[in-house]
N, C-alpha and C positions, 0 to 999 in steps of 0.2 A: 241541096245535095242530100240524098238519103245513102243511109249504109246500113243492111240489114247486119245482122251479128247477134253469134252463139256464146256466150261466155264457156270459157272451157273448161269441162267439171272433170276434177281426181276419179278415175277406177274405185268403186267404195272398198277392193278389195287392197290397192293401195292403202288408200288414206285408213282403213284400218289395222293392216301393218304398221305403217307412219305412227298410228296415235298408239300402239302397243308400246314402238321402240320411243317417244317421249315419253309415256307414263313412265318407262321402266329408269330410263335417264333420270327421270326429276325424281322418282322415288329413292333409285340410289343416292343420287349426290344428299338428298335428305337425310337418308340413313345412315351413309359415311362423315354424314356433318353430326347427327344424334349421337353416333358411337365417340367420334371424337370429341364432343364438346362433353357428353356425357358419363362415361368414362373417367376420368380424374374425379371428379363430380361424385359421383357412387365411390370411387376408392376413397375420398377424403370422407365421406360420410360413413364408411365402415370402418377408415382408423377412429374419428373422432367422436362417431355416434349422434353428431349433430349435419340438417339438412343444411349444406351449403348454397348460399343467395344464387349461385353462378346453374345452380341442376334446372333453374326455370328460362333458363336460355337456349335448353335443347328444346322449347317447344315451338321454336322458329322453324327449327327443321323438322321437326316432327311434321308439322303442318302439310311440309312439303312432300312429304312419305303420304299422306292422306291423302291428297290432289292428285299424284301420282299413282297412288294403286287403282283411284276411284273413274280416272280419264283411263288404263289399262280394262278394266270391267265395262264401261261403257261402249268402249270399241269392239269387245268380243261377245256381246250380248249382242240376239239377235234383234234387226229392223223391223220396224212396222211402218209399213207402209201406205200414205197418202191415200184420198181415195177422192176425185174430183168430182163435186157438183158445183155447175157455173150457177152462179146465182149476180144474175146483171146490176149493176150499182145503178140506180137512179138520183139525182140528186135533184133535191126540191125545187133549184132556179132553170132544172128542166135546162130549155133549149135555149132560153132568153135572157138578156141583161150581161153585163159585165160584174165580172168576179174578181176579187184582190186575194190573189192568189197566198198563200199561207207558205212560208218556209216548213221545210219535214223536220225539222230539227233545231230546240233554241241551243245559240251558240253560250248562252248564259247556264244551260241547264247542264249542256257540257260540260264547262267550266269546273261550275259548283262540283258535280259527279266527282270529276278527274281528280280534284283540291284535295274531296275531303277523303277520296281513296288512298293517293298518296300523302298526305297529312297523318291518316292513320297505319298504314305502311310502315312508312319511316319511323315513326314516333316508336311503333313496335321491336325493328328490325334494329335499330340505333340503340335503344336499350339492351339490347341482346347482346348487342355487339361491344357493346361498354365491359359488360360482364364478362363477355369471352375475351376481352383483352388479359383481364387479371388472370386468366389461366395462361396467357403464353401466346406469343405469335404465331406458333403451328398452327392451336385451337380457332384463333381470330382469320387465317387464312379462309376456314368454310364459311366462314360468314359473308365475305365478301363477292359471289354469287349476289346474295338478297340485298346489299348495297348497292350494289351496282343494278340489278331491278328498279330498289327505291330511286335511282339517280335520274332512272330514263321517265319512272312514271311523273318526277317531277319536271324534268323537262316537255312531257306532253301536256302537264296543267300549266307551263307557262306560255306553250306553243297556243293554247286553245286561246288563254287570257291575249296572246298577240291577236287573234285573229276576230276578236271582237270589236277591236277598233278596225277592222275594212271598210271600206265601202259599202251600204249595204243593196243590195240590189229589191227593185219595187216593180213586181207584174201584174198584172190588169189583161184579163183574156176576157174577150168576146165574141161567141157570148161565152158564158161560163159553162157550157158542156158543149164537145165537140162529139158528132155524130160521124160514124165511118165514111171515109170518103168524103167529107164536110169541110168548108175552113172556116178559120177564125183570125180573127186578128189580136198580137202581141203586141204591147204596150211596154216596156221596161225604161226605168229612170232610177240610176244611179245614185243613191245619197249619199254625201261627202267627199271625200277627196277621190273626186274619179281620175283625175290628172295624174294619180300612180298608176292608176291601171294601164299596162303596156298594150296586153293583148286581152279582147273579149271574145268569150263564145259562148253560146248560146245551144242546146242541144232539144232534140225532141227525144225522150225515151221511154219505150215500153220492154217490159220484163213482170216473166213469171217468177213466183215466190211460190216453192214449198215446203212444206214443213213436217217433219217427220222424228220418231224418235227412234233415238240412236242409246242402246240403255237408258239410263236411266235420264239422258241429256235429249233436250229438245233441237233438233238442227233444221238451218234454212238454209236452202239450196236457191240459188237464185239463175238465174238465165233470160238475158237479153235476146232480145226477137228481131226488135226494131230500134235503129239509129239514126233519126233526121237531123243533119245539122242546119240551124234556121238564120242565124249569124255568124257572122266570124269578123273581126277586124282590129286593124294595128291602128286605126286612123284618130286619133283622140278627140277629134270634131264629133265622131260618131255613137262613143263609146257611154259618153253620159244620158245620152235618151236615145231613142227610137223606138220604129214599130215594124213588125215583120209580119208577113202572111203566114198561118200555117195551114197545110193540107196535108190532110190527110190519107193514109192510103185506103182504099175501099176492102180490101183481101186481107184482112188480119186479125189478129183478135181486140174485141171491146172490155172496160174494165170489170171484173168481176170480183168476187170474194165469197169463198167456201172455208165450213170448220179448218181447213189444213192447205188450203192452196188460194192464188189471188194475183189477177191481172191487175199488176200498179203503171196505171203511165205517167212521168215525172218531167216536166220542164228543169234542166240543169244548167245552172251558171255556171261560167268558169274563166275567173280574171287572173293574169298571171300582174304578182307585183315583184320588184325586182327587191332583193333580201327582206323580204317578209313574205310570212304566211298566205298562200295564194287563196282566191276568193271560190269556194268549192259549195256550192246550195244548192237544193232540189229543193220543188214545188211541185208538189202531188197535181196530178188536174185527173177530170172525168171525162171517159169516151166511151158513148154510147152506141149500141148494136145498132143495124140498120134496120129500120121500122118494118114489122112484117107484112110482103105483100095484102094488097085487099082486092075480094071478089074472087 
């Protein structure tokens, strides 16, 4: 079953609207939290002439006046714009052999990233927050915005840490570069408890990436082109190995990569488990242009 598809991109004249009225959002609530935490803070240091411990707790929100004004500037600063040269990916095992195809992303690296982002987060925002109790419950109300941040970023470093214990899925394409219009055959074997896996699917997909700067911020715009789905099924007899044909279509584009733009085509698992973290991986593969007439 194929299904082509356009992923649907914001109006940039939106989405830079959108990003003016969140800079300005996150810079206020920063700066109504700085006045208020700050504020008592500078009056108790001009009765007593001494800097009070509690005046280093407005840098929580400060921060957020910074990220705030800096996402506002980057939205109204003009774009530069992309400039496509295709430059065909070759890869060395050519048209021959079977390839073990590589996950896009370690679920471990994940992990680590997310831990020690919200480890230090918290670590930071929790002290602030100690400090702005002693001023008062009014004062400790703005804090609790960047609590409630800290809460979710740690709830996504334990969602990541669940989802290391999945199943891990193992693919093997043959051969290892698939040429337009060409097929190959898919190989996938399940490691570990495949018996939770309710539902597998298996997808073919290509999509462009490009990349362009938005001020002073780097942005990627991505859009799918093509959707093959190569499996599907509830059957659990079938769920822990098999192999599937893929073909490919002859009328589309082959994988490329330029300074700012780049045809990625991605084999994607996708196992639903019932109350846990669903089994979500891509595996990058190569497809190559159709050989150029001879004579």
């Amino acid at each position: 079953m194929k299904q082509r598809a356009i992923s649907s991109q914001v109006s940039p004249a939106y989405a830079t609207c959108g990003q003016v009225v969140f800079g300005a959002v996150f810079a206020g609530i920063g700066g109504f939290a700085a006045v208020a935490i700050g504020g008592p803070a500078i009056a108790a240091w001009t009765r007593t002439g001494q800097l009070p411990s509690q005046i280093f707790v407005v840098l929580v929100p400060l921060v957020f006046v910074i990220v705030g004004v800096a996402i506002m500037i980057s939205a109204i600063r003009p774009r530069k714009r992309a400039q496509i040269t295709a430059t065909p990916v070759v890869p060395a095992t050519a048209l021959s052999g079977t390839l073990e195809l590589k996950p896009a992303q370690s679920g471990l690296a994940q992990f680590i990233v997310m831990t020690v982002f919200a480890a230090c987060w918290n670590g930071f925002v929790w002290f602030a927050a100690y400090n702005a109790w002693s001023e008062g419950a009014f004062v400790s109300l703005f804090m609790l915005p960047f609590v409630a941040i800290g809460i979710v970023l740690l709830a996504v470093a334990v969602y990541s840490l669940l989802k290391m214990f999945n199943p891990r899925p193992y693919l093997r394409l043959t051969p290892g570069a698939i040429i337009l219009g060409g097929k190959a055959d898919l190989e996938f074997t399940i490691f570990g408890s495949a018996n939770r896996i309710e539902k597998l699917r298996i997808l073919l997909e290509g999509a462009e990436e490009a990349r362009y700067q938005q001020g002073t911020r780097t942005v990627t715009a991505t859009s799918v082109f093509e959707r093959i789905v190569l499996f599907e099924t509830e059957n659990p007899a079938e769920i822990r190995a098999g192999a599937v044909a893929v073909q490919l279509p002859e009328f589309t584009m082959h994988s490329f990569q330029a300074p700012h733009n780049k045809i990625v085509w991605t084999v994607k698992v996708a196992g639903v488990i019932r109350r846990w973290p669903d089994i979500d991986e891509s595996f990058p593969i190569t497809v190559l242009p159709l050989p150029a007439p001879q004579g």
